[in-house]
C-alpha positions in Angstrom: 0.0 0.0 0.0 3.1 2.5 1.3 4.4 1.7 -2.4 1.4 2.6 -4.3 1.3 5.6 -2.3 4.5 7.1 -3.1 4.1 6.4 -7.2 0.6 8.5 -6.2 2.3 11.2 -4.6 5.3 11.6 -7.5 2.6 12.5 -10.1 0.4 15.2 -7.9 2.0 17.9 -9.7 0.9 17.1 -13.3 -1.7 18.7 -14.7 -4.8 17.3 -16.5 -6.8 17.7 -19.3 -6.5 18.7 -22.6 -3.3 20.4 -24.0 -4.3 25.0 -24.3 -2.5 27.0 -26.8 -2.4 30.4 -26.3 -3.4 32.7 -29.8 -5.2 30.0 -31.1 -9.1 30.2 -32.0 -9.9 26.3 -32.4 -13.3 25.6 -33.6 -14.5 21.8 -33.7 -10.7 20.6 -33.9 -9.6 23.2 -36.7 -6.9 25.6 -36.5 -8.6 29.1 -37.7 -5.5 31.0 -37.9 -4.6 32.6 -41.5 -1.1 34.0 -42.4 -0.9 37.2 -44.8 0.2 35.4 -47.7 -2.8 32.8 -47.8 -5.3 36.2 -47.7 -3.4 37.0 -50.4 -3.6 34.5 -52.2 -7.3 34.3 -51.8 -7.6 37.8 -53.3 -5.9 36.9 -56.3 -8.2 33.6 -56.5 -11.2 36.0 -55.6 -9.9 38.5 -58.7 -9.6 35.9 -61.1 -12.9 34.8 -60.6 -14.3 38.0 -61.9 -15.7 38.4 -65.5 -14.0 41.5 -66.4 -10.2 40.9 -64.4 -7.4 40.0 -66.9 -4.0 38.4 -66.3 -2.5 41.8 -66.6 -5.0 43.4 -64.0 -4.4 41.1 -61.5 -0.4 41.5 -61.6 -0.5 44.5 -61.8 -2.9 45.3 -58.5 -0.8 43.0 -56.2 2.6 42.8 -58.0 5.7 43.8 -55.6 8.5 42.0 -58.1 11.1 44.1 -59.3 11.7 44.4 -62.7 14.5 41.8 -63.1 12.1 39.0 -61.2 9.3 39.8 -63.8 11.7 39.4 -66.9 13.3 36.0 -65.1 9.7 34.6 -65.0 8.8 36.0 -68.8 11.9 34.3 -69.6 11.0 31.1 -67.6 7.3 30.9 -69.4 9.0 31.2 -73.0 11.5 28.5 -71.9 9.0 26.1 -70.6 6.6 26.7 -73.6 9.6 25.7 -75.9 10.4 22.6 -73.9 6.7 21.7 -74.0 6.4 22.0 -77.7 9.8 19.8 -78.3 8.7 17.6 -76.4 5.6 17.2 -77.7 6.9 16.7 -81.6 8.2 12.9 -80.9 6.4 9.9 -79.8 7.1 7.9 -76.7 9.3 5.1 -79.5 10.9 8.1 -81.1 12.7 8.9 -77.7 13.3 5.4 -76.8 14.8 4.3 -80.4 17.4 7.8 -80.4 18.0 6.6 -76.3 19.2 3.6 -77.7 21.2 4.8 -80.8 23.1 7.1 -77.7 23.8 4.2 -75.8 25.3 2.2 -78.6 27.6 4.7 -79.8 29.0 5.1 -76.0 32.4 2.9 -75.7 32.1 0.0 -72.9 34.9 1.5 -70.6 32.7 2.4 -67.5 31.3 -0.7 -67.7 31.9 -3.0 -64.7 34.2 -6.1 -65.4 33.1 -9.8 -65.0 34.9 -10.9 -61.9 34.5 -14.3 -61.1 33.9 -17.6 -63.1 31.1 -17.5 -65.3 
C-alpha cells in the first residue's frame, strides 16, 4: 500500500486535461489561424474569378517584383513553352529508339568487369 502511495504522490504535480494553446481560435478541432500570404492568395483567386479581371489586372494590383524577377519569369514561361512543344513533336518510341542509338555509340569502358567464373 506505502508503495502505491508514493508512485501516487510523484505525479500530484501534473496537470490534466487537454493540452491550451495560447493565440489559437480552435473551432471543432480546426486551427482558424490565417497568415498574410494565404489572404493573399485568396484575393488573387477571388480577382480571377471575376468576369471583367485579366491576367494583366491582376499582376498589376498585387505585383511587388522588381523588374529583373518579372523578366526572369517571362523568360522562364518562353523556356518552358519551348520545352513543352519539343517535347511534344516525338512519340514515346521516337525517344526510346534515339535513347538507344546514344547508348550504342557510347564505348564500354565504364562498364563494370566480370569478376569471377562464369
Amino acid at each position: 500500500m506505502s508503495n502505491n502511495n508514493n508512485e501516487q504522490e510523484k505525479y500530484k504535480s501534473v496537470m490534466n486535461g487537454k493540452l491550451k494553446l495560447k493565440g489559437l481560435k480552435i473551432k471543432k478541432g480546426t486551427c482558424v489561424k490565417i497568415k498574410k500570404t494565404e489572404k493573399i492568395k485568396q484575393n488573387m483567386i477571388t480577382l480571377a474569378t471575376t468576369e471583367n479581371a485579366t491576367n494583366e489586372e491582376i499582376l498589376i494590383k498585387d505585383d511587388n517584383r522588381t523588374e529583373a524577377q518579372k523578366r526572369f519569369d517571362e523568360v522562364q514561361a518562353q523556356r518552358k513553352t519551348e520545352r513543352i512543344a519539343k517535347a511534344a513533336t516525338k512519340t514515346h518510341r521516337q525517344r526510346i529508339e534515339e535513347l538507344n542509338k546514344f547508348l550504342d555509340t557510347l564505348s564500354n569502358h565504364f562498364d563494370i568487369p566480370k569478376v569471377g567464373p562464369g
